[in-house]
ZAMARGU-4260 file (C-alpha; in steps of 0.2 Angstrom, whole numbers, plus 5000, padded with zeros to 4 digits):
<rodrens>
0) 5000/5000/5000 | 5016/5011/5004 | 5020/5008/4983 | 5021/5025/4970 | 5005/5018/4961
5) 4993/5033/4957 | 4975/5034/4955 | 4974/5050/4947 | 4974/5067/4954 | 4970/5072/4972
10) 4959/5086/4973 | 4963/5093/4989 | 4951/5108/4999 | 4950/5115/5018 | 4933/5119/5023
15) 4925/5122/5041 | 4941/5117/5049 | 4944/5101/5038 | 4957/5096/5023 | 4948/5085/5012
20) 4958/5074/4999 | 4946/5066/4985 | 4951/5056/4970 | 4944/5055/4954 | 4928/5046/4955
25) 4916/5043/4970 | 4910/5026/4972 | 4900/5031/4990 | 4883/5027/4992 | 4876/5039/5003
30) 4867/5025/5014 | 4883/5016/5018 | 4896/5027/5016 | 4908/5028/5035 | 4923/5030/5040
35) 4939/5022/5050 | 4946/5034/5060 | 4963/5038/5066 | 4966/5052/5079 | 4984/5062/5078
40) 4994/5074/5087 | 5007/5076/5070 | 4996/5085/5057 | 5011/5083/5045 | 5010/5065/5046
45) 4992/5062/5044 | 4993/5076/5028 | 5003/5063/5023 | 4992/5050/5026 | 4976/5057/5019
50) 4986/5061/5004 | 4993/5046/5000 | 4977/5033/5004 | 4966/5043/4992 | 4980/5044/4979
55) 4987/5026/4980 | 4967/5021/4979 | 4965/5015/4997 | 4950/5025/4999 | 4940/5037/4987
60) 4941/5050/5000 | 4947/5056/5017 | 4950/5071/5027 | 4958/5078/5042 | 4953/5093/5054
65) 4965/5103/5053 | 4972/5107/5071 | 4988/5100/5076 | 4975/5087/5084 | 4963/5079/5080
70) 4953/5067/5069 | 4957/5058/5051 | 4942/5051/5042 | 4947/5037/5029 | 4930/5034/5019
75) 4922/5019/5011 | 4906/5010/5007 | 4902/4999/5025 | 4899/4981/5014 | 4913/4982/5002
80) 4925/4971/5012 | 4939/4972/4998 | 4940/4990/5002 | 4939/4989/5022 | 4954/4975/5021
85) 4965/4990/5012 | 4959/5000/5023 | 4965/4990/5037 | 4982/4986/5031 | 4985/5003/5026
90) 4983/5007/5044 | 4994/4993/5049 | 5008/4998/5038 | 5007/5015/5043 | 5005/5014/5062
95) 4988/5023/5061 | 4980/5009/5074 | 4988/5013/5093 | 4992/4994/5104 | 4989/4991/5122
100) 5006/4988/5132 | 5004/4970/5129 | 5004/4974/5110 | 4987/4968/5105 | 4979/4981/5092
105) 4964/4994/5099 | 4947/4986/5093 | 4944/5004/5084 | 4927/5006/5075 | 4920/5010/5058
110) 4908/5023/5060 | 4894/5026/5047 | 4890/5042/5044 | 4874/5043/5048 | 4878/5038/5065
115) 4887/5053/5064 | 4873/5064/5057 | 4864/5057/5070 | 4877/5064/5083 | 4881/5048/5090
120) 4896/5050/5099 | 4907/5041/5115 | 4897/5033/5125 | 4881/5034/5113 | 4890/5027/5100
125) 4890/5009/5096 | 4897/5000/5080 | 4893/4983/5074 | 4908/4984/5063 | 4925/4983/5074
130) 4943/4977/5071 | 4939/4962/5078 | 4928/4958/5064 | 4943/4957/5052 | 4960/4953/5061
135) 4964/4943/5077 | 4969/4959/5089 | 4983/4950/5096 | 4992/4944/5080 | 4984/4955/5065
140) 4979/4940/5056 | 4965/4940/5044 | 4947/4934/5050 | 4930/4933/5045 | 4935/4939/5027
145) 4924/4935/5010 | 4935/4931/4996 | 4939/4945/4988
</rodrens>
């Protein structure tokens, strides 16, 4: 995922206190469109990030506040399972999912985004699509996965 192959151009915007990176064409359907999120404290790395996800085709789009920190959204359709596995390993490969002190991963979540719109957040927020569903947390292997 870390290779030089392009998808196009990057069109690359700040509005309301977020960059947004979008590639060439949107494949998100407005009823399953979400995001996995990475929460930073280097904005040059997650520019970096962003960047390079929508531009390598890992996801058709992402976007980042654009504090010195805050939140990265990484956006893709919530049943296409060929797009959350690069997704996932493009957060493995670039360190974007934090380990407990035993080194097991964090069961982060994929958030829809109408949970979002419908201000579900910390404690009211609940996701029925985890980590855990596609990787073992203690040994990142693959679980659970259609073939692609």
């Amino acid at each position: 995922m870390n290779g030089s192959s392009n998808h196009g151009p990057v069109r690359k915007f700040k509005r309301f206190g977020w960059v947004f990176y979008i590639g060439d064409d949107s494949t998100l359907a407005p009823d399953k469109t979400g995001k996995w999120m990475y929460f930073f404290n280097n904005l040059s790395f997650v520019r970096d990030a962003c960047e390079r996800a929508v531009a390598n085709g890992v996801v058709v789009e992402a976007k980042h506040s654009d504090a010195s920190r805050g939140v990265a959204c990484f956006y893709l359709n919530s049943d296409d399972i060929a797009a959350h596995r690069k997704t996932i390993t493009f957060f493995l490969e670039n360190n974007l999912i934090r380990r407990t002190k035993s080194g097991r991963l964090y069961d982060i979540s994929f958030k829809l985004d109408s949970q979002t719109e419908a201000g579900e957040y910390a404690g009211g927020f609940h996701s029925d699509t985890r980590l855990s569903t596609f990787l073992d947390l203690n040994t990142a292997e693959w679980i659970n996965l259609q073939p692609e």
